[in-house]
C-alpha positions in Angstrom: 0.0 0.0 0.0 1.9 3.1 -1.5 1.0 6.1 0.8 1.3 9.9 -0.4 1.7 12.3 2.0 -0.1 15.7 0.9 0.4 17.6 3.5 0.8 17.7 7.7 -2.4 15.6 8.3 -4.0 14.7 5.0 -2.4 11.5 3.0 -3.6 9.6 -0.1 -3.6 6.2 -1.4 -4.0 6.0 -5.3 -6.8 4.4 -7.1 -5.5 0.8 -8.3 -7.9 0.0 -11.1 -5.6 -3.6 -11.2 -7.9 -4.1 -7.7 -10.9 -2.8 -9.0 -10.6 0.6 -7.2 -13.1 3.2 -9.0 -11.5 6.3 -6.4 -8.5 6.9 -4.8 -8.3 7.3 -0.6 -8.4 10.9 1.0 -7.2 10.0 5.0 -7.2 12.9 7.7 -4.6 11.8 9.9 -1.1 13.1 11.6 1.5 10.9 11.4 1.5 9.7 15.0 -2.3 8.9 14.4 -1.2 7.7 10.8 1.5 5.3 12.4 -1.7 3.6 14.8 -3.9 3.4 12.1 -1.6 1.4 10.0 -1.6 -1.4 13.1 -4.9 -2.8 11.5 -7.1 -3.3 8.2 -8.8 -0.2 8.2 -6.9 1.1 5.7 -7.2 -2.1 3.3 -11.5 -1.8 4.2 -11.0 1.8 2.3 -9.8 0.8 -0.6 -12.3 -2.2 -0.9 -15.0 1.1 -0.1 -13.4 2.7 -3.1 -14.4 -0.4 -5.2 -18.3 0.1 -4.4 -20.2 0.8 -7.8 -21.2 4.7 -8.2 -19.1 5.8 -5.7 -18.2 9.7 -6.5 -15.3 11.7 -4.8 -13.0 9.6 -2.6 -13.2 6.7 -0.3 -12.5 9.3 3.2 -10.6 7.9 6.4 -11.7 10.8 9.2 -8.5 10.5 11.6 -10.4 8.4 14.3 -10.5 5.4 11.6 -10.3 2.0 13.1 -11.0 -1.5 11.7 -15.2 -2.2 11.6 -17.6 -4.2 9.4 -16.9 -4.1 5.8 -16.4 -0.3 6.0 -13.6 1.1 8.4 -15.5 3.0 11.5 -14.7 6.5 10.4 -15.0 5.9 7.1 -17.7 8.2 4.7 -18.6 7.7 1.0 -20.9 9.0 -1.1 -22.5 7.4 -4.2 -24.7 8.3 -7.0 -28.0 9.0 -6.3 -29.3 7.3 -9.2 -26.7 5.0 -10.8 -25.0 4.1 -6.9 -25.1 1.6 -4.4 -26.3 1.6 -0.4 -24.1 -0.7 1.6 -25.6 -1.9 5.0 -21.6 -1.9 6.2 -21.7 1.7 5.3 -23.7 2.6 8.5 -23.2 -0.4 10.7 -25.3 -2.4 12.9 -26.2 0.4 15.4 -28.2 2.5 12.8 -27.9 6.6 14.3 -26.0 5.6 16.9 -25.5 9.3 17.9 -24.0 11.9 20.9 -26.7 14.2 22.3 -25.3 17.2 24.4 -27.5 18.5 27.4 -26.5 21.3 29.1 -27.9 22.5 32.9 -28.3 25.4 35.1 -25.5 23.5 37.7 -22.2 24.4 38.2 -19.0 22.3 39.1 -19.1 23.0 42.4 -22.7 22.2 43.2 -22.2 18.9 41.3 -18.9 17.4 42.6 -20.2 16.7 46.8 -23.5 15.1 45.1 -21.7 13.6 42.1 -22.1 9.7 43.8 -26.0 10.3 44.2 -26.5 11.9 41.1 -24.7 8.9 38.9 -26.9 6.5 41.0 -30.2 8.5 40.5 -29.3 8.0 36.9 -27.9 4.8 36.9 -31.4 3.6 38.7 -33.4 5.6 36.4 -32.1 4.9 33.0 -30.8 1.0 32.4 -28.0 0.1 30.8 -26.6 -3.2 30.0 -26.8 -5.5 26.8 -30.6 -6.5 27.1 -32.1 -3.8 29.1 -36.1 -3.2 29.7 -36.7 0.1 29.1 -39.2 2.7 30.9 -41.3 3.4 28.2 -43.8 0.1 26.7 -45.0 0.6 23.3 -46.7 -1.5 21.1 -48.4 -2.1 17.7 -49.5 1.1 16.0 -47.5 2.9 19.1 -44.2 1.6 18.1 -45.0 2.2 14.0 -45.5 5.5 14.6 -42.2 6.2 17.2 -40.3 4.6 14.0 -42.5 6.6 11.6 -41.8 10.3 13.9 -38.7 10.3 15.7 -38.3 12.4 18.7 -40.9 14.1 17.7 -43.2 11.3 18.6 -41.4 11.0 22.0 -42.1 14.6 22.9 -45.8 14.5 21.7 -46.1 11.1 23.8 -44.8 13.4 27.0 -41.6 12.4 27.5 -39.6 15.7 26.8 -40.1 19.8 25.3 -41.5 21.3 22.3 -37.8 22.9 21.5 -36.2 19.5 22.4 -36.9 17.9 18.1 -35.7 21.4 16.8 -32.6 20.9 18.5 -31.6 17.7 16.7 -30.1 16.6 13.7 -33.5 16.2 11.0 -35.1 17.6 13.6 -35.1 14.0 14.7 -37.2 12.5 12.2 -35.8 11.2 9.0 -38.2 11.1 6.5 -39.7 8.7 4.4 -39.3 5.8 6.9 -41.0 2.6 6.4 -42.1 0.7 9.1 -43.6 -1.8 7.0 -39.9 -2.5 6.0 -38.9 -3.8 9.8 -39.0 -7.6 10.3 -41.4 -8.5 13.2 -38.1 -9.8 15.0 -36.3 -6.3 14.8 -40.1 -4.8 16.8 -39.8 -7.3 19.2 -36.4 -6.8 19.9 -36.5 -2.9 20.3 -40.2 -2.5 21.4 -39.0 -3.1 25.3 -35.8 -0.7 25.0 -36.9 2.6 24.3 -35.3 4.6 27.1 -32.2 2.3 27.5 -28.1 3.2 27.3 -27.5 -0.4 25.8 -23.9 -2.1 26.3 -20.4 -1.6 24.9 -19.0 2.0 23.8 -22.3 3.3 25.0 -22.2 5.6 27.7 -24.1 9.0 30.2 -21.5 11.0 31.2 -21.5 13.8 33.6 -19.0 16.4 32.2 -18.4 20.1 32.6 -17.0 22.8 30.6 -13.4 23.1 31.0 -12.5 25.4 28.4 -13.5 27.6 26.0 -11.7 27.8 22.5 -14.7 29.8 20.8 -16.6 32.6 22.8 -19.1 32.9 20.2 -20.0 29.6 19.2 -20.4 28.8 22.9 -22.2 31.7 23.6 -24.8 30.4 20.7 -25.0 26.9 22.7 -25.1 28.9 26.3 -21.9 27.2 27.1 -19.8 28.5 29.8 -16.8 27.2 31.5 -17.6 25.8 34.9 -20.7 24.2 33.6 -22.5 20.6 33.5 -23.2 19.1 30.9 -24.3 15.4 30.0 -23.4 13.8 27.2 -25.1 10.8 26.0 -24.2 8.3 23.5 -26.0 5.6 21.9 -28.6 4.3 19.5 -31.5 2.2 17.9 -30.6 -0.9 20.0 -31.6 -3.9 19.3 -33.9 -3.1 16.7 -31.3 -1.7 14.5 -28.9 -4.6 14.8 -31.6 -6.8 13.5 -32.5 -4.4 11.1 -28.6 -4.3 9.6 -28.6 -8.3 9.7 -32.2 -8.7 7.8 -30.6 -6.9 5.4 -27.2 -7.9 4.7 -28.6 -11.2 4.0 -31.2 -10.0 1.7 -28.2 -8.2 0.2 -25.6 -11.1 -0.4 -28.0 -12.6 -2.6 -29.1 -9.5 -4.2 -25.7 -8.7 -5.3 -25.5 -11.9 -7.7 -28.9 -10.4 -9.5 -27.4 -6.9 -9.8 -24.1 -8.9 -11.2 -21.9 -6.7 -8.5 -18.7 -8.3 -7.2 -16.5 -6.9 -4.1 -13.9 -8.6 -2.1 -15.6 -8.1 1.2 -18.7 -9.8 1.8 -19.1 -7.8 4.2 -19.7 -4.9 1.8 -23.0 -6.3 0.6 -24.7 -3.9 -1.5 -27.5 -3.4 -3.9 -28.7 -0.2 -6.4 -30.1 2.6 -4.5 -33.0 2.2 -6.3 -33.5 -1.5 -6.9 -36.4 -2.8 -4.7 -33.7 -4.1 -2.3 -32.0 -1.1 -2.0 -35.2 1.2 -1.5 -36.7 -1.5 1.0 -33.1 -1.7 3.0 -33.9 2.6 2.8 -37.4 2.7 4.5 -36.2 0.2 7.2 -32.8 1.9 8.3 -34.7 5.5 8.4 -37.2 4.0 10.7 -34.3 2.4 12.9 -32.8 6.0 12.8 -36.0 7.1 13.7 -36.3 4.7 16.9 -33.0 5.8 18.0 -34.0 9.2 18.6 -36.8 8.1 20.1 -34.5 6.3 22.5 -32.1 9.5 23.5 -35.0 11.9 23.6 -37.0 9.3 26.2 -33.2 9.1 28.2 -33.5 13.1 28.2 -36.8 12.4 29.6 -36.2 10.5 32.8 -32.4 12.5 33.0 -34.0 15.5 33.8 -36.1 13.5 36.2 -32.7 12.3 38.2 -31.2 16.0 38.4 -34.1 17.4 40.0 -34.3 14.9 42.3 -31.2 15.2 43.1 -30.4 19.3 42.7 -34.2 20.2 42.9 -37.4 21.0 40.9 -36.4 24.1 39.3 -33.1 22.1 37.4 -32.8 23.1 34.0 -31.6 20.7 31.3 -31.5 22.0 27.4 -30.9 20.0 24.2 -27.5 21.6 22.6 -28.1 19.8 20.0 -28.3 15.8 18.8 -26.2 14.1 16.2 -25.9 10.5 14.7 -22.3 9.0 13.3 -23.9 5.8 12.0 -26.2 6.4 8.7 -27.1 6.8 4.9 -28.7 10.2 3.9 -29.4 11.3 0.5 -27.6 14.9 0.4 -26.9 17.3 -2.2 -23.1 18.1 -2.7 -20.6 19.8 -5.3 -18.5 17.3 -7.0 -16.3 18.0 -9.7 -18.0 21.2 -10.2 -21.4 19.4 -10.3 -24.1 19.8 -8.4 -25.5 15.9 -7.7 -27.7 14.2 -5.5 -25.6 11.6 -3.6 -26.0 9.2 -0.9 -23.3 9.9 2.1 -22.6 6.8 4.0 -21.5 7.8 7.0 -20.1 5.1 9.6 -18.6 6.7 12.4 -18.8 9.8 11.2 -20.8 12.9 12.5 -22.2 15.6 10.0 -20.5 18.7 9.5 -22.2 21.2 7.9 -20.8 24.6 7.7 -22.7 28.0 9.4 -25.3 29.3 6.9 -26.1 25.5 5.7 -30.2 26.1 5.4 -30.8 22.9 7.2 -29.3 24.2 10.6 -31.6 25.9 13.5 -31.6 29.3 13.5 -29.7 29.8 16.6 -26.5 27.7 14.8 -27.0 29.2 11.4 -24.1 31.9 12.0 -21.3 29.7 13.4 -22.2 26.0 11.8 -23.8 22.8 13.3 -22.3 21.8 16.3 -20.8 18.9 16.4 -19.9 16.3 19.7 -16.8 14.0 19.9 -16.1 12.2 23.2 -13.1 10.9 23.9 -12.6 8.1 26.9 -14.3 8.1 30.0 -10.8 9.5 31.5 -10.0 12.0 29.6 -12.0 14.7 27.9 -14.6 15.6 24.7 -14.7 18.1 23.0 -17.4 20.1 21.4 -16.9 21.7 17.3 -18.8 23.3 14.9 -18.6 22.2 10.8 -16.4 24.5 9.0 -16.6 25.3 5.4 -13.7 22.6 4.6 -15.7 19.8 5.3 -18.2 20.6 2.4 -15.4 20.6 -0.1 -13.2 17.6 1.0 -15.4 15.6 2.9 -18.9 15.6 1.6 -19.6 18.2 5.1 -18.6 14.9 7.5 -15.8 14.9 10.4 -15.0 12.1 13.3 -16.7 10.6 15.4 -14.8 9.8 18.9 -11.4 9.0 19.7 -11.4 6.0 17.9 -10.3 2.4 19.3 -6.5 1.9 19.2 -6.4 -1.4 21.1 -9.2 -4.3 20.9 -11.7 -5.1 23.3 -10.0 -8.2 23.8 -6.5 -6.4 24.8 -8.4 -3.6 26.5 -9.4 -6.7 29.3 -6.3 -8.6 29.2 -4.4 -8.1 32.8 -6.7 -5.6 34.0 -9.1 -5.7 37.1 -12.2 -3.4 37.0 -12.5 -2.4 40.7 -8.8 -0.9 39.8 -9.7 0.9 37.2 -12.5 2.2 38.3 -10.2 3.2 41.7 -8.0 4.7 39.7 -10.9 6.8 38.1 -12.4 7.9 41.3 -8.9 9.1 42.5 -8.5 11.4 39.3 -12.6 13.1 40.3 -14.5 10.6 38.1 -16.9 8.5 39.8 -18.1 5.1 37.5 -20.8 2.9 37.3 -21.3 -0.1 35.0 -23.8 -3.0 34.8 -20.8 -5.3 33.8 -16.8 -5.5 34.6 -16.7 -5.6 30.5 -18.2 -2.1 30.6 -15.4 -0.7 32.5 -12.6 -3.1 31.3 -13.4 -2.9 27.4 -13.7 0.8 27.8 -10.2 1.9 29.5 -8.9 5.5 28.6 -5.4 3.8 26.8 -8.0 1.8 24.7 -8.6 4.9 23.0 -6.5 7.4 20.4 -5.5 10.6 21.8 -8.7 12.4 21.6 -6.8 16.3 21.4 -4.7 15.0 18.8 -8.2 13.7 16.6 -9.4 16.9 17.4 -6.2 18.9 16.2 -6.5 17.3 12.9 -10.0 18.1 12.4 -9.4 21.9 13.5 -6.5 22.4 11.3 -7.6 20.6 8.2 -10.9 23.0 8.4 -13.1 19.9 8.7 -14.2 21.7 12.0 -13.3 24.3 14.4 -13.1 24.3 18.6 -15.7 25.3 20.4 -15.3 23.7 24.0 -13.1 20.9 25.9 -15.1 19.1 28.4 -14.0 16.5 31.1 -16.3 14.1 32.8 -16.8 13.8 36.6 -19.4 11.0 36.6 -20.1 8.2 34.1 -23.0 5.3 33.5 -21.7 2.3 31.2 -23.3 -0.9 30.0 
């Protein structure tokens, strides 16, 4: 693999049309981060993207890349709207797996004394954990119409405000969803988990502000150093995960009809518009559309634990809600072209630059903002899209941190009541439904999250709005 250095933190790898490459590879890295993500295949998983038919513009590596399914996590591309394909590995089994940011009228120093009974009000209010019953039972023409409206059904249904659904990306509703399109067996699984964390990278964390990098970008969030803010990160549970395995095995059989050949099964892939790929469409917007379902129900019963815990007049606000695991049908410049595409987007969070018409008002003059946690010991940091990532990177930037060591390693040697000592003696107070939760989730698992960040500031993917560190944190 021949790699071309461009500049300080952007790299390319040629197209190889001997491979069956139809685009070369654009990655977003420095070398310290390049030098990490060369220890595993996610590399090799961008060039097989850059073999998917209609793909326009560059197979992108965002600089938190690490191996996944088929697709590298962090890994976008876009294909043609009408003569492309839609790759279930393109958005992953957690469909809108997403980071909402809160923000409250408490302050650091209200919060650390009752930081223990605060994570445990939480921790009792909102389950976590692989299976996980959820507060909220739905059924029938209920759950068709949470898949069909997003968070906007959850706020109509009573579980949060009328500003909550403006305040997220789609307004929390993708449109076009098809309920019809989800199996019975995806229903079942998510119709008990609305409400719920889930299990591995999924996380509540208590965080406040620790500093500001942007004084009017924050002021347009009403962030201010000192401040608390929760951060919560997951997505369409179990439902999704069926969803993404109905499909891919509708797919793999699809892709002999459609006559399209890739090294990867794992890339599985139809036409956007074959009746596979429109089906596939319907069913993953719905999925999306459970998911923020899910975090705005968590923002429900969250504000429930701070006021029992900090009293009844508690204010928490939606910053803003964004997904890093989904297919959206965009409009973009390409070549000097204006085309309708569809961004894949798999472990990567939108971007979109200030005065982009599909922001809120109150973000249309600094850009969307945009949330990337880091470890649970270390920090995350808020952004806002910046005019580069609409001409390099079809308006997409990281994610997270991005793995650097396996789960497997991340366990290997380690106890969890020492780690989670060695939390609570830096100010970070943990609780997990499982040792895995704590073990699979170290800090050193993780890439240097101010390095990620550095790259996405200074290749104008994204600017820096706010560093945050966490002082309490609920795991699976």
């Amino acid at each position: 693999m021949q790699i071309e250095a461009l500049d300080d933190f952007r790299y390319r790898i040629g197209r190889d049309e001997a491979r069956g490459m139809r685009a070369a590879v654009l990655v977003f890295a420095s070398p310290r981060l390049l030098e990490q993500i060369r220890k595993d295949k996610s590399l090799e998983q961008a060039e097989n993207v850059a073999m998917l038919p209609g793909i326009v513009g560059p197979s992108l590596a965002m600089p938190d890349i690490h191996q996944g399914y088929g697709f590298p996590i962090g890994g976008v591309a876009a294909t043609d709207w009408r003569e492309g394909v839609v790759s279930p590995g393109g958005v992953g089994f957690d469909i809108n797996c997403g980071v909402r940011l809160v923000r409250s009228s408490v302050a650091l120093e209200g919060a650390r004394p009752r930081i223990r009974d605060l994570v445990n009000q939480i921790f009792r209010d909102i389950p976590c954990g692989a299976g996980g019953e959820g507060p909220v039972k739905i059924e029938g023409q209920t759950l068709d119409r949470a898949l069909e409206e997003g968070a906007q059904w959850a706020v109509e249904a009573g579980y949060g405000e009328p500003r909550d659904a403006e305040f997220a990306e789609e307004r929390g509703c993708l449109k076009d969803a098809d309920p019809a399109k989800v199996s019975d067996r995806a229903k079942t699984r998510g119709r008990p988990q609305l409400g719920t964390i889930g299990s591995g990278n999924h996380f509540l964390e208590i965080q406040y502000v620790e500093q500001i990098h942007d004084a009017q970008a924050a002021a347009a969030m009403q962030l201010e150093e000192g401040q608390i803010v929760v951060l919560i990160h997951c997505g369409s549970r179990g439902l999704g995960h069926q969803v993404c395995t109905d499909y891919l095995a509708q797919m793999g059989e699809a892709m002999k009809k459609y006559g399209i050949t890739l090294p990867d099964r794992q890339l599985a892939c139809v036409p956007i518009q074959s009746p596979e790929g429109q089906s596939y469409l319907g069913a993953m917007r719905a999925a999306a559309n459970f998911a923020w379902a899910n975090r705005q129900v968590i923002l429900h019963f969250l504000r429930g634990a701070f006021r029992r815990i900090f009293g009844p007049d508690t204010r928490l606000d939606l910053v803003y809600d964004v997904c890093h695991n989904i297919a959206k049908r965009e409009r973009h410049m390409v070549q000097g072209e204006w085309k309708d595409v569809l961004v894949h987007r798999k472990g990567a969070t939108r971007a979109f630059p200030a005065g982009h018409p599909e922001l809120p008002a109150a973000y249309r003059s600094t850009g969307q903002p945009v949330f990337v946690p880091g470890s649970m010991g270390t920090a995350s940091w808020v952004l806002v899209g910046a005019a580069g990532s609409m001409t390099q990177t079809f308006g997409s930037v990281c994610h997270g941190a991005g793995r650097r060591m396996s789960r497997t390693a991340a366990k290997k040697g380690r106890n969890a009541s020492e780690v989670q000592k060695k939390l609570e003696a830096e100010g970070i107070f943990v609780r997990s439904e499982t040792r895995d939760g704590i073990l699979e989730e170290i800090p050193e698992a993780y890439k240097d999250v101010d390095e990620v960040i550095e790259v996405a500031h200074r290749t104008g993917l994204a600017r820096k709005v706010a560093r945050l560190r966490p002082i309490g944190v609920i795991k699976g």
